[in-house]
N, C-alpha and C positions, 0 to 999 in steps of 0.2 A: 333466525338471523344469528344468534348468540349459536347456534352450534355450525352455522355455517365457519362463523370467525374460528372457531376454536380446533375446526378441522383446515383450514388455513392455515393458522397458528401453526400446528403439527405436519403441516404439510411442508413449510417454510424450514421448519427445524430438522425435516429430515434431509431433504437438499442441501440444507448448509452439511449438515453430518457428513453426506454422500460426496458434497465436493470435496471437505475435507478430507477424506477417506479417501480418494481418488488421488491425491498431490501426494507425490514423493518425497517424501521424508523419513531420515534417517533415528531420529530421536523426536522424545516433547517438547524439547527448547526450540527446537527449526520451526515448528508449525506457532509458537507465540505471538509473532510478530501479525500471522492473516487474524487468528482468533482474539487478540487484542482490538483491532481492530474492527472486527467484526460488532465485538461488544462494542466497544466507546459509540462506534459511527454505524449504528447496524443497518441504516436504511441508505447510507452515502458511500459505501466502496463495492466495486465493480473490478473483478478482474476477467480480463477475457486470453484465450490463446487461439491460434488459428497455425498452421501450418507455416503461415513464413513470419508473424510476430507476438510477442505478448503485452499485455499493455496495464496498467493499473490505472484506476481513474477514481477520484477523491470529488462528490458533490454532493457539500452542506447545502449547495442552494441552487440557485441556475447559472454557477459558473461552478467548473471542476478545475483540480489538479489534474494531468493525465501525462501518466509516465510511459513511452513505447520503446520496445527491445526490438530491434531490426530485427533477432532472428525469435525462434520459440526457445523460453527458458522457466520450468517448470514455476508455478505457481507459488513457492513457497520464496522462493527467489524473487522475484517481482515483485512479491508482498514484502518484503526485505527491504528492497529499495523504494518501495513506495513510503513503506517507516520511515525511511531513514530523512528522505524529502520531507516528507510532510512535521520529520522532530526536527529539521534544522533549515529549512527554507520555506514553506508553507507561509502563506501572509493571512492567514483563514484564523479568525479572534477564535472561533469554536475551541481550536486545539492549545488554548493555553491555560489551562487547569491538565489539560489531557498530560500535555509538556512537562510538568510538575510531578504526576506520577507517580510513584517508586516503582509501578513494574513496568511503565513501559521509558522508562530509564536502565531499568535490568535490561531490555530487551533491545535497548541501542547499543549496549555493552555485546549482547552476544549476535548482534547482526555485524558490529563491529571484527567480533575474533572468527564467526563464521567466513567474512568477506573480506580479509585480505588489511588486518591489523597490522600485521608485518612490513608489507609492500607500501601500507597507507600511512606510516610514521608520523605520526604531525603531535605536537602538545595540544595544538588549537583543534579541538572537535569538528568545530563547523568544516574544518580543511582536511579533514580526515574523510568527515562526510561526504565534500565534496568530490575526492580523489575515489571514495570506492566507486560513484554513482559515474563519474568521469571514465572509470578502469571499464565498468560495465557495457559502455558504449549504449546508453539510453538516450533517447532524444524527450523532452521536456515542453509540457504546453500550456496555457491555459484557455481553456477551454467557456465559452460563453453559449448561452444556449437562449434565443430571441428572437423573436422578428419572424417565427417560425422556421429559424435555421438552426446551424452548429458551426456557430465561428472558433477556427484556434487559431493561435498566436504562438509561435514559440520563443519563451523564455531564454533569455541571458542574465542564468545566476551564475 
């Protein structure tokens, strides 16, 4: 049993490795924002892509965040905006230690100058935040999972 887990373990680790290593990115600051998360929430974020959209999806429990891109936008992106949601609108108690942070406080700074600091001017964070995830044209859900279904709702933040 204990070496089945342990070949698991290493099986898990190299998949995460491989998707990472699959996603476009330019530098090690663009990838902080998926492997941040990856750590804090490592059994709760899901990203998926498919030919006409991508989606990030955030479950502490049997209800998710779940953030969709009408079109396909690499992985590294999506995990961007999923931060960015989940540091400044998320109602999920789990992520307020997470919130507190110093690196993934670093890493709202650099999803900020990655995505459009300029264009998203605001003193107030939360409206900065809101105007990049707005620019991005993401559609916003949450997601309930019960009853043997998958109910979503989408959000008006």
């Amino acid at each position: 049993m204990m070496k089945r887990l342990k070949i698991l373990s290493i099986t898990w680790m190299l998949w995460a490795l491989l998707f990472v290593s699959q996603l476009s990115f330019s530098d090690e600051q663009i990838r902080s924002s998926f492997i941040e998360l990856l750590n804090s929430f490592p059994s709760s974020i899901y990203l998926k892509n498919t030919k006409h959209s991508s989606s990030f999806e955030f479950c502490p429990d049997n209800t998710c965040d779940l953030i969709v891109s009408g079109k396909p936008i690499s992985g590294a992106n999506i995990s961007d905006f999923g931060f960015l949601y989940l540091y400044y609108f998320s109602g999920y108690f789990v992520l307020e230690n997470w919130r507190k942070n110093d690196v993934t406080q670093k890493i709202v700074e650099d999803v900020f100058v990655k995505h459009g600091r300029s264009v998203c001017m605001n003193s107030d964070r939360r409206e900065m935040a809101r105007c990049v995830l707005e620019r991005a044209g993401l559609s916003i859900y949450t997601v309930r999972y019960d009853e043997g279904g998958r109910h979503l709702v989408k959000n008006q933040w």
